[in-house]
C-alpha positions in Angstrom: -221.1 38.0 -43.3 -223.0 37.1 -40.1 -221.1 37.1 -36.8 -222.4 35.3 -34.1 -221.2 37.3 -31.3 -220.3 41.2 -30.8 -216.9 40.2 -29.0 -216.4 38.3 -32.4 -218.0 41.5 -34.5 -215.5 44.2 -32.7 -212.5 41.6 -33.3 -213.6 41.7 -37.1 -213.7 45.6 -37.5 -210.8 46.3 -34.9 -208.6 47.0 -38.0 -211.0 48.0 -40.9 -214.9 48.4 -42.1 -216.8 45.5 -42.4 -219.9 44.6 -43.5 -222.4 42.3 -41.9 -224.5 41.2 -39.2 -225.0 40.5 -35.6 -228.3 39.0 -34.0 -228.2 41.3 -30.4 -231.1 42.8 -28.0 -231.8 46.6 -28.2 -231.5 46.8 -24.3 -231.3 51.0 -24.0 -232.6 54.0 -26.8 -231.7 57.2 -25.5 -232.3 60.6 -27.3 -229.4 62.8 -26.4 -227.5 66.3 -27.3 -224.0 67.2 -28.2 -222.3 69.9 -26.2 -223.2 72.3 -29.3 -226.3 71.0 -28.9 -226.6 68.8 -32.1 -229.1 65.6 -31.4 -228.5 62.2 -31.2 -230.0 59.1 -30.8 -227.6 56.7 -28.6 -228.7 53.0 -28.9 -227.5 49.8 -26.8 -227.0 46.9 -28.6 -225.7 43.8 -26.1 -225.4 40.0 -26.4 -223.9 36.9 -23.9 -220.3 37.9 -25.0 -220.6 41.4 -25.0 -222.5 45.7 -25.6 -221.9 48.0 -27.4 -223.4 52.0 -27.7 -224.1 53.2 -31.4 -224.6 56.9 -31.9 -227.0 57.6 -34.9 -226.9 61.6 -35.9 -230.5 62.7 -36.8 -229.2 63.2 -40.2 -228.8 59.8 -40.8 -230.9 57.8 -42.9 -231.6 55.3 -41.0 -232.5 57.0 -37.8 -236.1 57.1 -38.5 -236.1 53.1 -38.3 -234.0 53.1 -34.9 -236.3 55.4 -33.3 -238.6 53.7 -33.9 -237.1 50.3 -32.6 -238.4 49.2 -28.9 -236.2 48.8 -25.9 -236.2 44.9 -25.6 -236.2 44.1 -29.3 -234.1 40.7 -30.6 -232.7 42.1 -33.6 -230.5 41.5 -36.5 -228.6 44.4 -37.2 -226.6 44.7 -40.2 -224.4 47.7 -41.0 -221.1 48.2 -42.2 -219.0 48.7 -38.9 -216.2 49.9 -37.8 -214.2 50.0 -34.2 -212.6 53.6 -33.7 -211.3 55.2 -30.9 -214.6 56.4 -29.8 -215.9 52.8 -29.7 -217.9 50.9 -32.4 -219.3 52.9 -35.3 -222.4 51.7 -37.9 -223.3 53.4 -41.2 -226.2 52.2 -43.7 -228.0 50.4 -40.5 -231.1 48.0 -41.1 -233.1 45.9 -39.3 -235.0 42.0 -39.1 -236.6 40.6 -36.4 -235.3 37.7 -35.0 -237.4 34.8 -35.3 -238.1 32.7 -31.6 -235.8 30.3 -32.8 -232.9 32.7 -33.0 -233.8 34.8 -30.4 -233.6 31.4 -28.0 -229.8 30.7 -29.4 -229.0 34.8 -28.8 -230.1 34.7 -25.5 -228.4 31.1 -24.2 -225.1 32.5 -25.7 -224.0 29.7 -27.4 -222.8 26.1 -26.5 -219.4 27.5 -25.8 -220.3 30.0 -23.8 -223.2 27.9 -21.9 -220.8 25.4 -21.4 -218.2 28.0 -19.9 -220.5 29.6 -17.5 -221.8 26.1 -16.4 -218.1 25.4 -16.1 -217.4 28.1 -13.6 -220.1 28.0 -11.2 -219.6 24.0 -10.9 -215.9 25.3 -10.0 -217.6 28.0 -7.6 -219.8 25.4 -5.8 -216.5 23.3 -5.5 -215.0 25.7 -3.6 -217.7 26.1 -1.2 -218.0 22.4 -0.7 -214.2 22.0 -0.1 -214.2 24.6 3.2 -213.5 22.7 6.1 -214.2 26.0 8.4 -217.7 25.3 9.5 -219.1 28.9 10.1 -217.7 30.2 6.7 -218.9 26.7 4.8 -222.5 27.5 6.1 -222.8 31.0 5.0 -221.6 30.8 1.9 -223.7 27.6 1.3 -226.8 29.5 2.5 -225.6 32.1 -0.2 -225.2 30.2 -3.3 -228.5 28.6 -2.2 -230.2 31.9 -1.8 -229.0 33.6 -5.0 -227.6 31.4 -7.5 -229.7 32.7 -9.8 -229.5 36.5 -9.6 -225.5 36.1 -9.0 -225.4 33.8 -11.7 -227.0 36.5 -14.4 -225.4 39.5 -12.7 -222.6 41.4 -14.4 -219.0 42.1 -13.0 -219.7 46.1 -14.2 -220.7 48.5 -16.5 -217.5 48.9 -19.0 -214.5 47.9 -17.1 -214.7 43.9 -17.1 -216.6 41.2 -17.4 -218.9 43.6 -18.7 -222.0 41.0 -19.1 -223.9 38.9 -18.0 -222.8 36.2 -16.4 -219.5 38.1 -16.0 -220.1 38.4 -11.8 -220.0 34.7 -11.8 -216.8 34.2 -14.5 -215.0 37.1 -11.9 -215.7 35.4 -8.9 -214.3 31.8 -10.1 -211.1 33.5 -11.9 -210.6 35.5 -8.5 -211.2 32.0 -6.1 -208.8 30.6 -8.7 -206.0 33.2 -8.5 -206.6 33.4 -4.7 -206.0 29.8 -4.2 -202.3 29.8 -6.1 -201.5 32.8 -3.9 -203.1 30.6 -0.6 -200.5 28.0 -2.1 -197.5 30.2 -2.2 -198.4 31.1 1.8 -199.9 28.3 3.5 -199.9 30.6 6.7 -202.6 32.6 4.9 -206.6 31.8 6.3 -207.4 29.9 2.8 -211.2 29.3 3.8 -211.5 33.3 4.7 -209.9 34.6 1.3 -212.3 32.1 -0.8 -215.3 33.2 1.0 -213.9 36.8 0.5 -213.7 35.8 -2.9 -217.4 34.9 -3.5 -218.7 37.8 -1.3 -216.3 40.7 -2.3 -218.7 41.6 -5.2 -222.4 39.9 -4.5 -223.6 43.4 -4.2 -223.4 43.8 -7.7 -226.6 41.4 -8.0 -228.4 44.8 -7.0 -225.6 46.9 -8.6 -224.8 45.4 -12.1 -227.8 43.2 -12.3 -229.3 41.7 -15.3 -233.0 40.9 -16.1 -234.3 36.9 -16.3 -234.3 37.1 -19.7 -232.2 39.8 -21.1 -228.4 41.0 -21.4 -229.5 45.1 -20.4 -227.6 45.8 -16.9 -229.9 47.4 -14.9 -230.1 50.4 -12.4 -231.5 49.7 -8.9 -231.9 52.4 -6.6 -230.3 50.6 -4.0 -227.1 50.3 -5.8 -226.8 53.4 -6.4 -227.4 54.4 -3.5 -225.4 52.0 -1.5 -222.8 50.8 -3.8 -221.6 47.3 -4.3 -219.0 47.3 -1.0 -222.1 48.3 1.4 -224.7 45.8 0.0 -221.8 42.5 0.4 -222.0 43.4 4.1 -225.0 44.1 4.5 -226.0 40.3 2.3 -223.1 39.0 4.5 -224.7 40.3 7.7 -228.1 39.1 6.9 -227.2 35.7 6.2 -225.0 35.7 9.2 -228.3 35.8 10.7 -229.7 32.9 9.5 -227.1 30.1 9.7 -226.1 31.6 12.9 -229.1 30.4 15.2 -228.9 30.3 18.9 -228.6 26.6 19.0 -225.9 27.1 16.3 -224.5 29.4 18.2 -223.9 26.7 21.0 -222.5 24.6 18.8 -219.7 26.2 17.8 -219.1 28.0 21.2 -215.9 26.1 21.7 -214.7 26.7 18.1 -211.6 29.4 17.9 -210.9 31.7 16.7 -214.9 32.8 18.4 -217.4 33.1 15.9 -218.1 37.1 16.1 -214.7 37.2 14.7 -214.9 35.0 12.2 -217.5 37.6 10.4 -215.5 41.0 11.4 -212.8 39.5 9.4 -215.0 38.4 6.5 -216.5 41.7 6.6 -212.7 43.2 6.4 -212.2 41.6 3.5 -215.2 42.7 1.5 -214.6 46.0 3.0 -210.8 46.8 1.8 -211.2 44.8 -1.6 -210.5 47.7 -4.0 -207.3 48.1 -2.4 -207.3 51.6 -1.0 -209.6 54.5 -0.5 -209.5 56.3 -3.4 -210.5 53.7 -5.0 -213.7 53.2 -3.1 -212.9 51.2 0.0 -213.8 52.8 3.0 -210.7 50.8 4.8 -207.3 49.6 3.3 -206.2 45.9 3.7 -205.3 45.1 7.0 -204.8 41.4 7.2 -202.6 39.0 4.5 -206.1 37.6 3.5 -207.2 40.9 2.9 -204.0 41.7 1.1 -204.3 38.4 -1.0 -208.1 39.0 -2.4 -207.4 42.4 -3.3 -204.4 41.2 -5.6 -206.3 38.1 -6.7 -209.4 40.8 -7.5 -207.3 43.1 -9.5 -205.4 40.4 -11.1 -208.5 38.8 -12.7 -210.1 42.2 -13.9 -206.7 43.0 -15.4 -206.5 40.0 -17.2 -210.0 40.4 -18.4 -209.1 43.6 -20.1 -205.7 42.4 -21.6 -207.8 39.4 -23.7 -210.7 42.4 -24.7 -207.8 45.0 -25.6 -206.1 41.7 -27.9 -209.1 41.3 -28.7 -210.9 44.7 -30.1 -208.0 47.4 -29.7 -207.0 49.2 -32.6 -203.8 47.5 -34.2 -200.6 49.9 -33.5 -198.4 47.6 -34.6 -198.4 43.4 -35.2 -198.0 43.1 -31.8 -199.3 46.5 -29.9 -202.8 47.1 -29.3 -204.4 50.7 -28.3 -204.5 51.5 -24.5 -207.8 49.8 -23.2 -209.0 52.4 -20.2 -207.9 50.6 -17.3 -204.6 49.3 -17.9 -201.7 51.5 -17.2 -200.9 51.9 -21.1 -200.9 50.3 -24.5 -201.2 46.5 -24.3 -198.2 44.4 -26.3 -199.4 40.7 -27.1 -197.5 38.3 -24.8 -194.5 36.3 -25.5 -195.1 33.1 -27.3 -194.4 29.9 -25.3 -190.7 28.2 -27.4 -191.5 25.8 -30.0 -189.2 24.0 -32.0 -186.4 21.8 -31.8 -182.8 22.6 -30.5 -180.3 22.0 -32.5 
């Protein structure tokens, strides 16, 4: 059996072994030790829709062959696998080279998956070009300008959501989407301020979660780590702020209210306070309703995110319960069907 995907691998094994095989990049190798010191060798294995971390015990048979695999690699992997607890698990591992032909399909993702990423960024752009606040439509033109292209490979995180790349960009359109129902429900609410919130709140994760040009590995960067997503979105934002705001700009919009200075402390607000409160890493709580709005519409799309992967590759507790996916508040129970039938 040959699956095309690892989200579609993890689905098949959520419930029992299977045998068979994924085409994926080798994008970590790690030689590690137990806490009783027994060696490992830890292997990362990712692909457009998903990763995944196999451990293979040095007494394995086939761990001379992964060692001796090279960070990088387009591989098909075939194993029999099996999705515990403890995350995906492979026995009788072996290995093929992709050819270019196959590598070329692994790395575009699929048409579906092409087609969905295209899908959201056109929505993305559509937002931008419907903001009718001038100093906010410049900036976050000047952005999507700037860095389409690392935004648009960046992932969301590490393990949490959206867990891949392109996953920054599929957040950032499911969170403009859920912010502009909310805007809906409260027309008072500054619409044009929560969408740019919305494209800005995580843009440090280009430096943070980022992914190569040609590759599905996320990367360290020193600066991420050392700064952390929340710093680096106001420090992009203030940069750019530089740039569309020119003195003769400046002029421009000197009659504009509310003034322009505050038009950015409030943007900054938003990015600041987006995770909601401080022991969740904001270094300020929401303060405004738009700030209030994007941190809902932000935790409402992550949640969602892990519902569909815990339907998705939880272990089966019942027909309809799934095991707790880390992150949601406990185990996740399949939704209620929408009524179908006659009435009688």
């Amino acid at each position: 059996m040959i699956y095309d995907t690892i989200s579609r691998l993890r689905s098949a094994a959520a419930d029992a072994a299977v045998q068979g095989s994924v085409h994926v990049q080798l994008v970590r190798s790690l030689s590690r030790t137990t806490r009783n010191g027994k060696p490992y060798l830890e292997l990362t294995f990712a692909d457009a829709s998903d990763n995944m971390v196999i451990k293979v015990w040095d007494n394995a048979p086939w761990n001379a062959a992964c060692r001796a695999l090279q960070e990088g690699a387009a591989l098909a992997v075939t194993a029999v696998w099996q999705n515990s607890p403890y995350g995906m698990e492979a026995s009788d591992m072996d290995f093929v080279p992709l050819t270019p032909e196959q590598e070329e399909a692994m790395l575009s993702g699929g048409a579906d998956m092409a087609e969905r990423h295209k899908q959201d960024w056109q929505y993305i752009l559509d937002v931008v070009d419907g903001m009718t606040e001038p100093r906010l439509s410049a900036l976050c033109r000047a952005f999507v300008s700037v860095h389409e292209a690392r935004f648009r490979r960046a992932a969301a995180a590490r393990n949490m959501h959206h867990a891949r790349r392109g996953g920054l960009a599929e957040h950032t359109a499911g969170v403009m989407r859920a912010a502009m129902a909310i805007c809906g429900a409260y027309p008072h609410v500054n619409r044009d301020l929560v969408l740019a919130g919305a494209l800005f709140h995580d843009c440090g994760k280009m430096w943070e979660t980022g992914c190569p040009e040609s590759g599905f590995g996320v990367e360290y960067h020193e600066m991420g780590e050392l700064m952390g997503h929340i710093s680096l979105g106001i420090e992009i934002v203030n940069s750019l702020w530089k740039t569309v705001c020119t003195p003769e700009q400046r002029t421009a919009w000197k009659s504009l209210q509310p003034a322009t200075e505050q038009v950015r402390l409030h943007l900054l607000h938003l990015i600041a306070s987006h995770h909601g409160s401080l022991e969740f890493g904001s270094p300020v709580v929401p303060k405004t309703p738009e700030a209030l709005v994007l941190h809902h519409a932000d935790n409402i799309d992550a949640k969602m995110e892990m519902f569909r992967c815990a339907y998705e590759t939880s272990t089966a507790l019942t027909p309809t319960i799934r095991e707790r996916k880390f992150g949601l508040g406990g185990n996740a129970v399949m939704p209620l069907a929408e009524c179908r039938g006659d009435v009688v």
